[in-house]
VOVEXZA-368672 format. One record per residue (C-alpha): x, y, z. Coordinates in steps of 0.02 Angstrom, whole numbers. Layout:
residues N
+--------+--------+--------+
:   east :  north :     up :
+--------+--------+--------+
:      X :      Y :      Z :
...
+--------+--------+--------+
END
This chain:
residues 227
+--------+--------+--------+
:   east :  north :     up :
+--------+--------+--------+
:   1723 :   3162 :   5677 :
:   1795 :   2993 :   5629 :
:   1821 :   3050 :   5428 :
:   1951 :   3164 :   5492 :
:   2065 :   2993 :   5556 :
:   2029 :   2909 :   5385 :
:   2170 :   2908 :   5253 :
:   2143 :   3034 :   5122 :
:   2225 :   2904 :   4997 :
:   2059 :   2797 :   4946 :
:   2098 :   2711 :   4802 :
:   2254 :   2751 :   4700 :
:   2390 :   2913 :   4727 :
:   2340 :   3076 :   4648 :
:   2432 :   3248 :   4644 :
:   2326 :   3311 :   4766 :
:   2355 :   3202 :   4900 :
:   2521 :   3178 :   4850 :
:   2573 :   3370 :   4885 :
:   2467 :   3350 :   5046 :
:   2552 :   3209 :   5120 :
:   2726 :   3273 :   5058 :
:   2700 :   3445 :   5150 :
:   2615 :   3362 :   5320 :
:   2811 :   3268 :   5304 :
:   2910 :   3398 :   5281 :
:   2830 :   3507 :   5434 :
:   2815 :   3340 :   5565 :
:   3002 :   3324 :   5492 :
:   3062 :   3509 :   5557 :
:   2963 :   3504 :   5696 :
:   3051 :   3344 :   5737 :
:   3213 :   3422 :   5716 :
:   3165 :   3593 :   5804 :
:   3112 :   3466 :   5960 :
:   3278 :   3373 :   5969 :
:   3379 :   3543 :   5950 :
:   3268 :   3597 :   6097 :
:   3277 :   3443 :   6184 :
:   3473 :   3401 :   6152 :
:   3602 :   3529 :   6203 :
:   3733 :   3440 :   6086 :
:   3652 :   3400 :   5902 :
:   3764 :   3393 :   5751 :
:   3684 :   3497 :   5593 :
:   3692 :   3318 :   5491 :
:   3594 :   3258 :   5615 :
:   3451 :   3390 :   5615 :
:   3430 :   3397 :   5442 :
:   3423 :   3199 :   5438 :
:   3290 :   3210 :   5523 :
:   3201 :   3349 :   5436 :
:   3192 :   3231 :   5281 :
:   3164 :   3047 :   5342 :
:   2971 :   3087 :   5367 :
:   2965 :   3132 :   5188 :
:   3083 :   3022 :   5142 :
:   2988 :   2862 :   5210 :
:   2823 :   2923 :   5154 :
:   2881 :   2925 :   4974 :
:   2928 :   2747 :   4989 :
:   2774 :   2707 :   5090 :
:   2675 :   2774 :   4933 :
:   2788 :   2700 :   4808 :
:   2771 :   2509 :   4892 :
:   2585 :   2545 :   4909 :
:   2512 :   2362 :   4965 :
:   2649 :   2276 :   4854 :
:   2725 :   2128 :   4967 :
:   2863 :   2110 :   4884 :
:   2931 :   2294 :   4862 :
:   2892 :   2283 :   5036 :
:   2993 :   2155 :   5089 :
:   3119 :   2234 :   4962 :
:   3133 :   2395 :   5047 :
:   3131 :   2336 :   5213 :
:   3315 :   2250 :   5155 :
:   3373 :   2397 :   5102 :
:   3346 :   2499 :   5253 :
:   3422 :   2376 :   5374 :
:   3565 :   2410 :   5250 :
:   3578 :   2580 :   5325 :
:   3620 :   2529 :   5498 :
:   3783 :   2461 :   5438 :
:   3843 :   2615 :   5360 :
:   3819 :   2731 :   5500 :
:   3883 :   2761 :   5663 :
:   3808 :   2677 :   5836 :
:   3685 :   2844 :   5905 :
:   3628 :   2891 :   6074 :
:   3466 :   2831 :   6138 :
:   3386 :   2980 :   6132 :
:   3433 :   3015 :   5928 :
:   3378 :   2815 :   5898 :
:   3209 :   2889 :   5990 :
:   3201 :   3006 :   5860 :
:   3220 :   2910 :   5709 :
:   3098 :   2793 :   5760 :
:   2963 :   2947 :   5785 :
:   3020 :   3025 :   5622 :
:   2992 :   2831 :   5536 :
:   2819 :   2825 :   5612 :
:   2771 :   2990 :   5571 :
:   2835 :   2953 :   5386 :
:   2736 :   2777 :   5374 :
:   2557 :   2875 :   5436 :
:   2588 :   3010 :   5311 :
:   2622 :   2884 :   5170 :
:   2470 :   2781 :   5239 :
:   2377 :   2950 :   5208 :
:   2347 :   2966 :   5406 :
:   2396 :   3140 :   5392 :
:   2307 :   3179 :   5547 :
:   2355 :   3066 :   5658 :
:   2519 :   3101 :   5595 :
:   2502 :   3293 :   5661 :
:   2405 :   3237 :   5830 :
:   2550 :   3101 :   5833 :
:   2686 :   3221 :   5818 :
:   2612 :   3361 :   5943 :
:   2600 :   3232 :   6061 :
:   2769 :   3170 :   6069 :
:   2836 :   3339 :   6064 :
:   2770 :   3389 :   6217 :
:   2835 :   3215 :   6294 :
:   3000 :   3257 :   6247 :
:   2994 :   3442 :   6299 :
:   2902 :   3385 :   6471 :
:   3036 :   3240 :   6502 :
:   3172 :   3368 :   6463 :
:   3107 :   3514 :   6573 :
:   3075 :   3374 :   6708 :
:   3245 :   3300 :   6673 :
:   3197 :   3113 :   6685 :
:   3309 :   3007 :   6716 :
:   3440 :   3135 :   6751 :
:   3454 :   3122 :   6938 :
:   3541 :   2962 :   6925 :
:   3675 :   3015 :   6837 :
:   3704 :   3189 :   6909 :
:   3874 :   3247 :   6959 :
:   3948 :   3039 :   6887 :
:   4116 :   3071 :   6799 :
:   4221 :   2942 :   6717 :
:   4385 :   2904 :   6765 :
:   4523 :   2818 :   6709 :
:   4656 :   2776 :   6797 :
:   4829 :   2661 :   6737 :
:   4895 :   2540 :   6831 :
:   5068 :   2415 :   6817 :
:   5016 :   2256 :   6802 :
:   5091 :   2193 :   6967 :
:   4970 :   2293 :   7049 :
:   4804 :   2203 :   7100 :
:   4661 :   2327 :   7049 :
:   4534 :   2240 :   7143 :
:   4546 :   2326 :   7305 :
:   4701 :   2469 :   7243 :
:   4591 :   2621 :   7261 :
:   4443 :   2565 :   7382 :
:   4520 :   2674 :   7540 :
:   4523 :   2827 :   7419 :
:   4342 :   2796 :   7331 :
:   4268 :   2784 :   7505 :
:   4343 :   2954 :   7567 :
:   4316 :   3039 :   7391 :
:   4169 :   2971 :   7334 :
:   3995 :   2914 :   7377 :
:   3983 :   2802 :   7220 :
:   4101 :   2701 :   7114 :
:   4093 :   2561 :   6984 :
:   4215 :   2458 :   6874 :
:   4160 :   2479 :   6717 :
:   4288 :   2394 :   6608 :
:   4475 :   2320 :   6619 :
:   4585 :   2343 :   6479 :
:   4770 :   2278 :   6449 :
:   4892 :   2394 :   6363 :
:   5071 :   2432 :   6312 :
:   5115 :   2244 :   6264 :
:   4993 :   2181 :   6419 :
:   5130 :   2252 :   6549 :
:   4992 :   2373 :   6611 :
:   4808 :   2399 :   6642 :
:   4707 :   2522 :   6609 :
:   4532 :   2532 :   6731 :
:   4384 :   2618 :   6675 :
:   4264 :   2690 :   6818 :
:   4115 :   2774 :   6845 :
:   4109 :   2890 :   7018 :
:   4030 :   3024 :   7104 :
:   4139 :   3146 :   7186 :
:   4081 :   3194 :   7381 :
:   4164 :   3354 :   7352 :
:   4190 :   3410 :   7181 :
:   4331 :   3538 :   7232 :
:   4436 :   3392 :   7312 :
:   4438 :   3316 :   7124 :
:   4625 :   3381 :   7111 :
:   4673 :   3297 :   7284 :
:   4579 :   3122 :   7238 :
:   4684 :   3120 :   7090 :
:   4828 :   3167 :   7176 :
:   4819 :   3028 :   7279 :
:   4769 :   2893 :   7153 :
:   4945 :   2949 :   7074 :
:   5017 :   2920 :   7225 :
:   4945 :   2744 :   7226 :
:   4974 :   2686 :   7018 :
:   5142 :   2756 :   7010 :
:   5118 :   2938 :   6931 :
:   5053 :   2849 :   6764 :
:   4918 :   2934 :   6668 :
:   4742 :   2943 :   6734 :
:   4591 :   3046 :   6672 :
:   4451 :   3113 :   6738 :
:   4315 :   3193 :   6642 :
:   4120 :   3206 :   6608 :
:   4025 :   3048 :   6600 :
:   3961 :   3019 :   6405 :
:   3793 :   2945 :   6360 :
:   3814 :   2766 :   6293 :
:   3769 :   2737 :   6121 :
:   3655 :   2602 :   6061 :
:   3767 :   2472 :   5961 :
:   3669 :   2341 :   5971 :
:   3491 :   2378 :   5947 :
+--------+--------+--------+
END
């Protein structure tokens, strides 16, 4: 029973285990991609098929290092490179990667099956978390808003009156200056009592900041800048 968790590569690469190991990759690698499709209502098709290769794509370089320090340390270098020459992702597509990477390193190990067992398990996770909606609750009904304000205007308690009849949460997310520093421009995240009233909440906030522009739209998932 044990055998079956043993690497099939013993002593050096041969064809055989070569094609194994490069198909177990390329099906953990769509089923990867299939599960984040599933998972992620928004997914771009670059994305996806990113994903369908890195499994692959690290194996081969997992085999190609094969115990050699120094090609190690080498390729390690080169994919921190990567990071720099691609855009900040959500949390959730940083999850990803970092299954599809693991998945890649067992199959170059040769761990083909507990690449597969791997694999199965953390697609039902993700399928589970996502039918479940974890973490979701939190951030149900939150929209952000942004609202412009002259800068004689003292944003610190503008708008309280109006978040406590409209809303049942609010928070101050960030303060920005703009046109030449002669305005400001507030970022918030709220919660709407009444989502119908959304027109009369910001009727009243351009009431209150002079008629200058505000907007009011769904809340985005942060990306990861700095992981």
């Amino acid at each position: 029973m044990t055998n079956i968790f043993a690497s099939i590569i013993t002593s050096s690469i041969t064809p055989g285990n070569f094609a194994i190991c490069t198909a177990v990759s390329v099906v953990i690698g769509l089923a990867i991609a299939f599960i984040y499709m599933f998972t992620c209502k928004k997914h771009s098709s670059s994305f996806v098929t990113t994903l369908a290769l890195l499994p692959a794509a690290v194996q081969i370089v997992i085999m190609l290092v094969n115990g050699n320090l120094g090609a190690g340390v080498a390729v390690a270098g080169a994919f921190s490179l990567v990071r720099f020459r691609s855009i900040p992702g959500t949390a959730r597509e940083i999850a990803m990667i970092f299954i599809a990477l693991a998945a890649g390193l067992a199959t170059g190990m040769g761990y083909v099956v507990i690449a597969l067992i791997f694999t199965a398990l953390m697609a039902l996770l993700s399928i589970l978390y996502a039918k479940v909606g974890l973490g979701e609750k939190g951030n149900r009904g939150k929209r952000a808003l942004t609202v412009t304000i002259p800068e004689s205007l003292n944003y610190t308690e503008a708008f309280d009156d109006l978040f406590f009849k409209y809303t049942d949460f609010h928070e101050l997310q960030k303060v920005k200056t703009t046109n030449m520093g002669s305005m400001f421009k507030l970022s918030y995240e709220i919660r709407l009592k009444d989502p119908s009233k959304e027109k009369e909440f910001i009727d009243a906030l351009r009431c209150r900041n002079g008629n200058l522009e505000i907007s009011c739209g769904m809340l985005l998932e942060n990306p990861i800048a700095n992981l």
